[in-house]
C-alpha positions as CSV (number, residue, x, y, z in Angstrom):
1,X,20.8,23.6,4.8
2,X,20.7,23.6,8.5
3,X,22.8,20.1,8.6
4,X,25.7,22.0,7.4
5,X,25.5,25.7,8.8
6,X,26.5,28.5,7.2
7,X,28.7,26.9,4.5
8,X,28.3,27.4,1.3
9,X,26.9,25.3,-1.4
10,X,30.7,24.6,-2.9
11,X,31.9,23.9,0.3
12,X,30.0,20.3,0.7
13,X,32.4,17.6,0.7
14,X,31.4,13.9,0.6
15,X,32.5,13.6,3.9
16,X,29.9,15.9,4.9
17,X,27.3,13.8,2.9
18,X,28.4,10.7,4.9
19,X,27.9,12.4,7.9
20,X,24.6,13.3,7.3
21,X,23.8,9.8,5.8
22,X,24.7,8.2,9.0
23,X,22.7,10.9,10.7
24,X,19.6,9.8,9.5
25,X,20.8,6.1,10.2
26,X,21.3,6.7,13.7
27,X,17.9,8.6,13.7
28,X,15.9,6.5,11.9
29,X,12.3,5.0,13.5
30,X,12.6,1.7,15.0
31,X,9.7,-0.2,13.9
32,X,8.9,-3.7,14.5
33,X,10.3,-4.5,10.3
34,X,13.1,-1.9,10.7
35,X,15.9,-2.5,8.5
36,X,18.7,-0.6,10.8
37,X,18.2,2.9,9.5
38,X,19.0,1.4,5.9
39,X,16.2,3.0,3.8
40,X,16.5,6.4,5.6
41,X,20.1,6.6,5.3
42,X,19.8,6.0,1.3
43,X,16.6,8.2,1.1
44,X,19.0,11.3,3.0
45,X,21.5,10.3,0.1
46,X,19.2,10.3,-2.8
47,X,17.4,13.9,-1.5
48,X,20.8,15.5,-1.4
49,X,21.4,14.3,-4.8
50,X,18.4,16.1,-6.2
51,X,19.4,19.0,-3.8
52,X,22.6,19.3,-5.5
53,X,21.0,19.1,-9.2
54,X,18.3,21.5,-8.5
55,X,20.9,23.9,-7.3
56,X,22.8,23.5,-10.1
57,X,19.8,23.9,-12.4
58,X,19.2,27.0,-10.8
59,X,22.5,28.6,-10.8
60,X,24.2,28.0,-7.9
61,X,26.7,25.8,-8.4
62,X,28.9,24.4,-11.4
63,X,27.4,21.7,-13.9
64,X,28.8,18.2,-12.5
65,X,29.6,19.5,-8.9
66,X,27.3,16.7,-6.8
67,X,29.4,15.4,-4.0
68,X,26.4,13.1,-3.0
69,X,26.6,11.0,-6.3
70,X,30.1,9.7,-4.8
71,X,28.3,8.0,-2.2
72,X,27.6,5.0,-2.7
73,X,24.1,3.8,-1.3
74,X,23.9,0.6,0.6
75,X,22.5,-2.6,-1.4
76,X,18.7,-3.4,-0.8
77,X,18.0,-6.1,1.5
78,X,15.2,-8.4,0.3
79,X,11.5,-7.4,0.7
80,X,10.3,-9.7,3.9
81,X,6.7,-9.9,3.4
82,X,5.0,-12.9,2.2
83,X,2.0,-14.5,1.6
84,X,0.1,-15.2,4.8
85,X,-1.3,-18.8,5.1
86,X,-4.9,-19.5,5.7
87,X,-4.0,-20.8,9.4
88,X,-2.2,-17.1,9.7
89,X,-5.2,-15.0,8.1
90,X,-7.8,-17.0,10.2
91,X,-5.4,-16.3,13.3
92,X,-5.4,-12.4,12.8
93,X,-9.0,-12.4,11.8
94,X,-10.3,-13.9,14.9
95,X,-8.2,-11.4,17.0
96,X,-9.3,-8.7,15.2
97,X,-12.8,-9.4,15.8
98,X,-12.3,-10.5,20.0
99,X,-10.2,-7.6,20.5
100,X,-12.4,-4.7,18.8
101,X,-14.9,-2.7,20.6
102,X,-16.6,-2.0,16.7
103,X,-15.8,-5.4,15.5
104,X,-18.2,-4.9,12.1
105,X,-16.0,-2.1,11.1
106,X,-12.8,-4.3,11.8
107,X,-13.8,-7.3,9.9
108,X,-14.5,-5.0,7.0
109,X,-11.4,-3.0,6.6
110,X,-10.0,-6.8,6.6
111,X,-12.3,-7.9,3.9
112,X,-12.0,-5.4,1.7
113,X,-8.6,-5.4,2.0
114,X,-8.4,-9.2,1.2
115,X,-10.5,-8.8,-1.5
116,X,-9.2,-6.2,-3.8
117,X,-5.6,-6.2,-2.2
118,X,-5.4,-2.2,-2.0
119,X,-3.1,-0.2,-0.1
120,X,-4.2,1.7,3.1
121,X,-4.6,5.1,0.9
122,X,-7.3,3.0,-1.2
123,X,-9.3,2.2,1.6
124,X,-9.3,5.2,3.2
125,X,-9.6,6.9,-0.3
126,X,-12.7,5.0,-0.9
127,X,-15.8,7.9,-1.2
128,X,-19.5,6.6,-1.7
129,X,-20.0,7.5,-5.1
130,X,-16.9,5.0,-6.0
131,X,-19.0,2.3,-4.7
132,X,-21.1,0.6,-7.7
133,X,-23.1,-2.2,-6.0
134,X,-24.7,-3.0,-9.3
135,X,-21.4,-3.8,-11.3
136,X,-19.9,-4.8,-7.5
137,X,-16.9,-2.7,-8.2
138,X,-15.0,-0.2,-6.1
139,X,-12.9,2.5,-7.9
140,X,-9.8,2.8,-6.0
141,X,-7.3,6.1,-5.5
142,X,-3.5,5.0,-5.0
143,X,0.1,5.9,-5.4
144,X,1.2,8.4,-8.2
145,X,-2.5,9.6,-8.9
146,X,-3.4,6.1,-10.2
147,X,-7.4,5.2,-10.5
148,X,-9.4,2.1,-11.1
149,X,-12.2,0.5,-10.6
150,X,-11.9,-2.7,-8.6
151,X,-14.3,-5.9,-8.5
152,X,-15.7,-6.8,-5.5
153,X,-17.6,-9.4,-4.3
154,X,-21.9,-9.1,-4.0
155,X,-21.5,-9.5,-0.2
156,X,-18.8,-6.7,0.2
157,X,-20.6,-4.7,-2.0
158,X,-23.5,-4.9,-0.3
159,X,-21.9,-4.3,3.4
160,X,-20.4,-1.5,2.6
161,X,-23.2,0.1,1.4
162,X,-24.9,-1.1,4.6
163,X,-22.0,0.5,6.3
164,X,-22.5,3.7,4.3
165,X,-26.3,3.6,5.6
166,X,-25.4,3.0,9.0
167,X,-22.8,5.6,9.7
168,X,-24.8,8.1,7.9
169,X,-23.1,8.7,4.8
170,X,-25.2,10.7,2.5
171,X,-23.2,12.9,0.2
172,X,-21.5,11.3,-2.7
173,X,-18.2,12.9,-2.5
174,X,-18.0,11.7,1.8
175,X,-15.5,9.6,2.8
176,X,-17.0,5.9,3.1
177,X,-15.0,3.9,5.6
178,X,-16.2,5.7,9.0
179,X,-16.3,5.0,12.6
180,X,-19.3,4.3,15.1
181,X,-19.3,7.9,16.3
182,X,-19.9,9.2,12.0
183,X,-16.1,10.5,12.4
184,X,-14.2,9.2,9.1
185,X,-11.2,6.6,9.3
186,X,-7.6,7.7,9.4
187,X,-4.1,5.7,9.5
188,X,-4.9,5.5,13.1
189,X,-7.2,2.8,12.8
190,X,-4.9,0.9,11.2
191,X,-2.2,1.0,13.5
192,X,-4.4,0.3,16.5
193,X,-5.6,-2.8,14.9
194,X,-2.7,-3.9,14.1
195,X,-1.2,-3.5,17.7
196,X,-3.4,-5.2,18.9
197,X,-2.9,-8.3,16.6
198,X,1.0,-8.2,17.8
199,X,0.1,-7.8,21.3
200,X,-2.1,-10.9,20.8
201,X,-0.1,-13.4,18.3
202,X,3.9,-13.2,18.6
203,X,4.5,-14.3,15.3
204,X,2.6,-11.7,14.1
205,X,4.8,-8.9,15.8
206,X,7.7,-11.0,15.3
207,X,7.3,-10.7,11.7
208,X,6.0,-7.5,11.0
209,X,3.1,-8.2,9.8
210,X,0.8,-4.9,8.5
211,X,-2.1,-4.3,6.6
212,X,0.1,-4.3,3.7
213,X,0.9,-8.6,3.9
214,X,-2.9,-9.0,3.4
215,X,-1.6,-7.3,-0.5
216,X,1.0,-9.7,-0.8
217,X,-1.3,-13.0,0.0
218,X,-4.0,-11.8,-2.8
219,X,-1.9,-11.1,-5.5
220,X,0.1,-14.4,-4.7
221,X,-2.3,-16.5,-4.8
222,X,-3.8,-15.0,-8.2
223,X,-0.6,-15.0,-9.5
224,X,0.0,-18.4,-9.0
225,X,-2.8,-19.1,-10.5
226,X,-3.8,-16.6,-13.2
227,X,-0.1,-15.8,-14.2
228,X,1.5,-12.1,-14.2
229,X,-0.3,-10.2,-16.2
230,X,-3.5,-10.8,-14.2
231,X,-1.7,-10.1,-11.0
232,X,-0.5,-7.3,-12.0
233,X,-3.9,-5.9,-13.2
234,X,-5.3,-7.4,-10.0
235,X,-2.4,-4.6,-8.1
236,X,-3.0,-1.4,-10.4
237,X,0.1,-1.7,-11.1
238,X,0.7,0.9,-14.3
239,X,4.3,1.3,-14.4
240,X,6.7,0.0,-17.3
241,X,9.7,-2.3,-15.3
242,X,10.2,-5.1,-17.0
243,X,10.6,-4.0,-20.5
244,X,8.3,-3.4,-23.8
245,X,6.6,-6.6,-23.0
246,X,4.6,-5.5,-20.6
247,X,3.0,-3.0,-23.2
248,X,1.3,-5.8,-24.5
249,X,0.7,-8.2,-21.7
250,X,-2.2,-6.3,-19.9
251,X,-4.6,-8.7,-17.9
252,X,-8.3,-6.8,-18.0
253,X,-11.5,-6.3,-15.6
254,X,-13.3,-9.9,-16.4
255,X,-10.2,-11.9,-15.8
256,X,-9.8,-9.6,-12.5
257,X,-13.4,-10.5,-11.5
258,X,-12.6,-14.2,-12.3
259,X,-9.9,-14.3,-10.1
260,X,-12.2,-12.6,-7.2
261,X,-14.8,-15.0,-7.7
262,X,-12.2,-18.4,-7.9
263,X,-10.4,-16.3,-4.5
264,X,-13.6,-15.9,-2.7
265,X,-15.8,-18.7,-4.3
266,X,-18.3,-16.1,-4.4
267,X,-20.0,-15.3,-8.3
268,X,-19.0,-12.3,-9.7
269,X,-21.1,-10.4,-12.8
270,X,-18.6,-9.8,-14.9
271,X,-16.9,-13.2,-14.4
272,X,-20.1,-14.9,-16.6
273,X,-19.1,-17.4,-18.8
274,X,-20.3,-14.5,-22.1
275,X,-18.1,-12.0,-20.3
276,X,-14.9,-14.8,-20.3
277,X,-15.2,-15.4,-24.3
């Protein structure tokens, strides 16, 4: 590894390790919800962990000889996103809109993001044949290779098929969300709009606040109100933390779609009172 020159493999101490932790500290990005290098001096830790294991795996160094697992890495701080209140959401969603020079689009990254509380890879994931107006679901694309299809509400549905239409999206397998010009969305949209939200409403910047707190005030409010296992449907969330339990607690579609319609107070087809039995 460049970070430690010609040396060899056996002659990494933990002292070297540190070094390089506190490298990637010093070097870290300052963002506006920085944590002070902490994540990237643990994730320089836990990638010279599995540097050491691979090389043992593949020969080049003794069983056991890892002078990364000595370090210790530093305690998590706790996660400061939160749900956003309706005075908040109303506050970014009118800047959003005076601020942008294609204010449709805007208002619906924002809705759909509301909505079906998906991360920015869901979003820009999002291809017209995973739009099904008829069943007003979405099927969304996220971390780890996960997949599912989303309720939405009749009136997203129906704009983002009018948004389709309207940027020329013909081919099932084109990217949906796309720009006035045809060109399809990146992450640069996203940080754009959100700049301009912090340049225009200090708490905002002071805070943080990202596409990703939008998440956290949908699945709050459904989880205060439909329990966990909803929630957690409501997320995609498909891993196992938390025990055996959780094989069985499994919230499904209809109880998605009835939280959607109680969130939005908007009907939803598969929220009927035959679909609820």
């Amino acid at each position: 590894m460049v970070a430690f020159g010609g040396r060899r493999l056996a002659e990494v101490t933990v002292t070297d390790v540190l070094a390089l932790q506190q490298q990637a500290i010093r070097g870290a990005e300052v963002r506006s919800n920085h944590r002070k290098g902490r994540h990237a001096g643990e994730s320089a830790v836990r990638a010279m962990r599995m540097f050491f294991r691979l090389a043992a795996a593949d020969g080049l160094l003794r069983h056991g000889v890892n002078p990364a697992m000595v370090v210790k890495l530093p305690r998590r701080l706790p996660n400061v996103r939160r749900a956003l209140t309706r005075k908040e959401m109303r506050a970014i969603n009118e800047v959003v809109v005076a601020t942008s020079r294609d204010a449709v689009l805007n208002a619906l990254l924002l809705r759909l993001h509301t909505e079906t509380a998906c991360r920015r890879s869901g979003a820009l994931g999002l291809r017209l044949t995973d739009l099904d107006i008829e069943s007003c679901a979405v099927r969304l694309r996220e971390k780890f290779g996960t997949e599912r299809w989303q309720p939405i509400t009749p009136t997203l549905a129906t704009s983002l098929a009018e948004h389709a239409e309207a940027r020329r999206v013909r081919e099932p397998e084109e990217q949906l969300l796309r720009h006035a010009d045809g060109t399809p969305l990146t992450g640069r949209r996203y940080d754009l709009l959100w700049k301009r939200v912090k340049d225009n409403l200090p708490w905002a910047a002071k805070l943080g606040v990202s596409m990703h707190w939008l998440r956290h005030t949908t699945l709050t409010w459904v989880e205060r109100r439909y329990g966990y296992a909803v929630a957690r449907a409501y997320a995609g969330h498909t891993d196992t933390k938390g025990g055996s339990t959780l094989t069985y607690i499994k919230g499904v579609p209809h109880e998605v779609a009835r939280a959607l319609a109680a969130y939005t107070r908007e009907p939803h087809p598969l929220a009927t009172p035959d679909q609820l039995k």
